[in-house]
N, C-alpha and C positions, 0 to 999 in steps of 0.2 A: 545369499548375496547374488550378484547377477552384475551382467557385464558392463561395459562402459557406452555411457551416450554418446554416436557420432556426430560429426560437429554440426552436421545438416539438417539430425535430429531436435538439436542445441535451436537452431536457428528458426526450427519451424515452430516449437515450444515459445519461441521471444515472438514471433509474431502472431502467433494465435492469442498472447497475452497483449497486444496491442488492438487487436481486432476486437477482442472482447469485452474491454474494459470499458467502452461507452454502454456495453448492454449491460455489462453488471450495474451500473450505475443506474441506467432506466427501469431496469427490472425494480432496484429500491427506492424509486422517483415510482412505480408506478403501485408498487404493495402499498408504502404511506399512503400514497391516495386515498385506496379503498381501505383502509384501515382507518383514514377519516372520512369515511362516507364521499370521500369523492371521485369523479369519473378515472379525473387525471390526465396527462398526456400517455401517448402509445410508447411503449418501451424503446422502440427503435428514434425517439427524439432525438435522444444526444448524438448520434449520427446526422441529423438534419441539422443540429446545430453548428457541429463540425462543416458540415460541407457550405454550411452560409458563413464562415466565420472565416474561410480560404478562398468564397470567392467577394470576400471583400476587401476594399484598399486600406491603407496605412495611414494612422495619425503619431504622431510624433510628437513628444514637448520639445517645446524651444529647450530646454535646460536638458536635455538627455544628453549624454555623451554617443560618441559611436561605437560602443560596446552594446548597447541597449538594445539594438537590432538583433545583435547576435545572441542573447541573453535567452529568447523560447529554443531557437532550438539546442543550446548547448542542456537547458534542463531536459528537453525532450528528449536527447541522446543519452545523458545518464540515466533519467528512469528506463529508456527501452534498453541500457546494458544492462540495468540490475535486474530486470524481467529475465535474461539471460540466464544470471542461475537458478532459476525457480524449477526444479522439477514439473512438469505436468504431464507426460503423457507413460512415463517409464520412470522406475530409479536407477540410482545407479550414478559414480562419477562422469563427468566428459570426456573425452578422447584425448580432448586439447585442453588442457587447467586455465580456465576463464576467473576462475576466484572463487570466494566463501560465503558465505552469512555473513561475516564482515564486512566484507567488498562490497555485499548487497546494501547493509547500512550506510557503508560512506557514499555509494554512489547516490542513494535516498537522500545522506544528508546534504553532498556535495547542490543536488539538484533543488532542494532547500536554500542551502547559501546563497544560490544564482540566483533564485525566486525575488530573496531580501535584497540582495545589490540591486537588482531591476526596479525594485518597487523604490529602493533608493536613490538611484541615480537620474529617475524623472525628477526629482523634486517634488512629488504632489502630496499632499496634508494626510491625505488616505494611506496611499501606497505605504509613506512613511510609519503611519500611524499600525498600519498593518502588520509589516515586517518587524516592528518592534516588537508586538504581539508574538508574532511567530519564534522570534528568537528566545522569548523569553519561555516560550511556552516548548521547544527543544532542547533543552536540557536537562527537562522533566523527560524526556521522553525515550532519547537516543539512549543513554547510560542502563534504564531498563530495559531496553528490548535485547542493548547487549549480556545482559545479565541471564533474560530467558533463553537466549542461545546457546550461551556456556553452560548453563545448567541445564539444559538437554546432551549437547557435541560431550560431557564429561563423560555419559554413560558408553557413547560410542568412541570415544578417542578422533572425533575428527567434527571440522564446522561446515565439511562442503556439504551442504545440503542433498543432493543427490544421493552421494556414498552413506550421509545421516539414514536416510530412507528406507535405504538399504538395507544396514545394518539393522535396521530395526525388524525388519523381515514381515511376513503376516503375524507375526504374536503381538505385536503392538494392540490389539483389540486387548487382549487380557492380561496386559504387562503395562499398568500403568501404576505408578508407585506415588507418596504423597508428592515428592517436588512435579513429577506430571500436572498431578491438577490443580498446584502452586501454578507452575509457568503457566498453564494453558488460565487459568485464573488474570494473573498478571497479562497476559495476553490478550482478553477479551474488556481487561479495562482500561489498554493503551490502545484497541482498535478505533474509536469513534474519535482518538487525537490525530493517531498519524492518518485517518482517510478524512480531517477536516472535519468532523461532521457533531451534532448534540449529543451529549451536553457539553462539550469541549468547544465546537464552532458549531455555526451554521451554514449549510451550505447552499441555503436556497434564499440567502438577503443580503443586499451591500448596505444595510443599518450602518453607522456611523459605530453605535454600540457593541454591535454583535462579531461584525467580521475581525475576524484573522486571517487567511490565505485565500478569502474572496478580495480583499483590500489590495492585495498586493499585486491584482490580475487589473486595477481599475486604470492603468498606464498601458496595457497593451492592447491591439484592436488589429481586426484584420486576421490573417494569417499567424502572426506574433501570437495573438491571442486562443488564437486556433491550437498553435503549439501548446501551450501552456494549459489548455482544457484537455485538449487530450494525453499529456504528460498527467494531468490531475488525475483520470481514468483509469491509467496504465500506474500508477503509484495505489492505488486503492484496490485493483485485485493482486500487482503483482503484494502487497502486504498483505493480502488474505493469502497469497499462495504459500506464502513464508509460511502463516501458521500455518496452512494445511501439510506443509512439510515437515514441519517440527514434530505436530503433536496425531498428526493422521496420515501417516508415510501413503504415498501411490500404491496401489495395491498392484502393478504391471509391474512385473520382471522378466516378460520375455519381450523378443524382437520381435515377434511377429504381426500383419495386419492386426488380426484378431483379439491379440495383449494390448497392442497401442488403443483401439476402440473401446476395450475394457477401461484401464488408464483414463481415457479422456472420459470417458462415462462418470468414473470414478470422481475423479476431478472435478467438473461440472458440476455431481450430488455437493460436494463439499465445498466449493464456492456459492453453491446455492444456499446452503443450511447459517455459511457466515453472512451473507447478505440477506437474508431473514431478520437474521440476529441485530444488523446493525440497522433496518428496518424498522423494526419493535420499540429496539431503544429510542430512537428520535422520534417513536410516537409517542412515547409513554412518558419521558423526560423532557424536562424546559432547558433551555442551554442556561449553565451555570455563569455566574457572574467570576469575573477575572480573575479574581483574587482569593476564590471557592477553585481555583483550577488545581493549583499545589496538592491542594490537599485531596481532591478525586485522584488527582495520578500518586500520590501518596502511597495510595491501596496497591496499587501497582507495584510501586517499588517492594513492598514490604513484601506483598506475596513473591517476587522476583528473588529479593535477596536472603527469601527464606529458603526455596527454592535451590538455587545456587550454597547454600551452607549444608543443607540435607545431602545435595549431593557428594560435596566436598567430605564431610564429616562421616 
């Protein structure tokens, strides 16, 4: 076991997971490339893109309300609070009770809801068309991932992720049992839903056909839109951080320089190895047609609530 995260610690983990989540995503913009023989853009893009997306002006539809304005950064604020409980450089609970793996879901899902009201309340064919997508395609997905949670938090008695980590200690390497490589299974075939990406969505085309939660961004611009790309960033590693916390605890238990260096080292291999992964898949996979969606997240469920009965039983 090992002691508690102080809040400052808390605060510097939430924002190394904002800072970094444009590079994970170029890092997997830039392996696809070369994995189709092409140059590609430089990893550090999505940062250029960002910084051109905040210094440009505002378009507005006539039919938006004035909540519409306020709609990127309220998504922006709940994904950089659920980045909040993601362990990454120590484990161990917080000083100050920020919340659980639950809390991380609702603020995920909350920051989802926003997405869909925004893409709704322009009025445009797309957005609309988008968000329906999205919603339909959310409840395939929220109900599993709560399921691989509980079927982890059962073996330690608790869901905050920190204290999960914890408890898991260094024996996690050779204490994996079958619901482990159930959840982590279930895990790895609900990642390319919740980070947008093939065969679930695509995230490099606004197709009429293909989009899901590119559709829903096609109402904002400017700044607005700026939020909401790097809300999109910050949603896609802090879910890779999830798993890394469930299924590969931080291997830092002390306070010191030295443990925190080790941690983030740690950290980093293990963000790298899930962004390979989701790399691979959208080379090697076509994105699925809508109605083939159920049934991929399907697999998920089943390995989830097999997972979840193993435990229980």
């Amino acid at each position: 076991m090992t002691g508690e995260r102080p809040i400052e610690l808390v605060l510097l983990e939430m924002a190394l997971l904002v800072l970094l989540g444009p590079l994970v995503t170029g890092f997997i913009q830039k392996l696809k490339a070369r994995l189709q023989c092409r140059q590609g853009a430089a990893i550090v893009q999505p940062y250029r893109d960002l910084a051109k997306l905040f210094r440009k002006g505002t378009v507005q539809a006539v039919t938006a309300s004035g909540f519409f304005r306020s709609i990127p950064v309220l998504v922006l604020a709940a994904t950089v609070a659920a980045g909040a409980l993601v362990p990454v450089l120590r484990a161990g609970p917080p000083a100050f009770p920020l919340g659980d793996a639950l809390m991380l879901l609702g603020l995920l899902a909350l920051a989802r809801f926003l997405t869909a009201i925004g893409a709704f309340d322009a009025g445009g064919a797309f957005g609309g068309m988008g968000a329906s997508r999205e919603m339909t395609i959310a409840p395939l997905v929220e109900p599993v991932l709560m399921m691989v949670v509980f079927s982890t938090a059962v073996a330690a008695g608790t869901t905050e992720l920190g204290a999960l980590s914890a408890h898991r200690g260094t024996s996690w390497i050779l204490d994996w049992h079958a619901a482990d490589f159930l959840g982590f299974a279930a895990m790895l075939v609900l990642l390319p839903a919740e980070t947008g990406r093939i065969p679930v969505d695509n995230p490099d085309t606004h197709l009429e056909l293909t989009m899901l939660h590119e559709g829903m961004l096609l109402e904002h611009s400017g700044p607005g839109l700026g939020c909401m790309v790097l809300a999109s960033h910050t949603r896609q590693i802090v879910t890779l951080g999830l798993v890394a916390a469930l299924f590969f605890p931080i291997v830092s238990y002390g306070a010191g320089a030295a443990d925190l260096l080790v941690g983030a080292g740690a950290f980093a291999a293990k963000i790298l190895v899930l962004a390979v992964f989701l790399a691979l898949v959208e080379s090697s996979y076509a994105k699925l047609r809508l109605f083939r969606v159920p049934q991929y997240l399907g697999i998920g469920f089943v390995c989830a609530l097999t997972a979840l009965a193993l435990r229980i039983l």
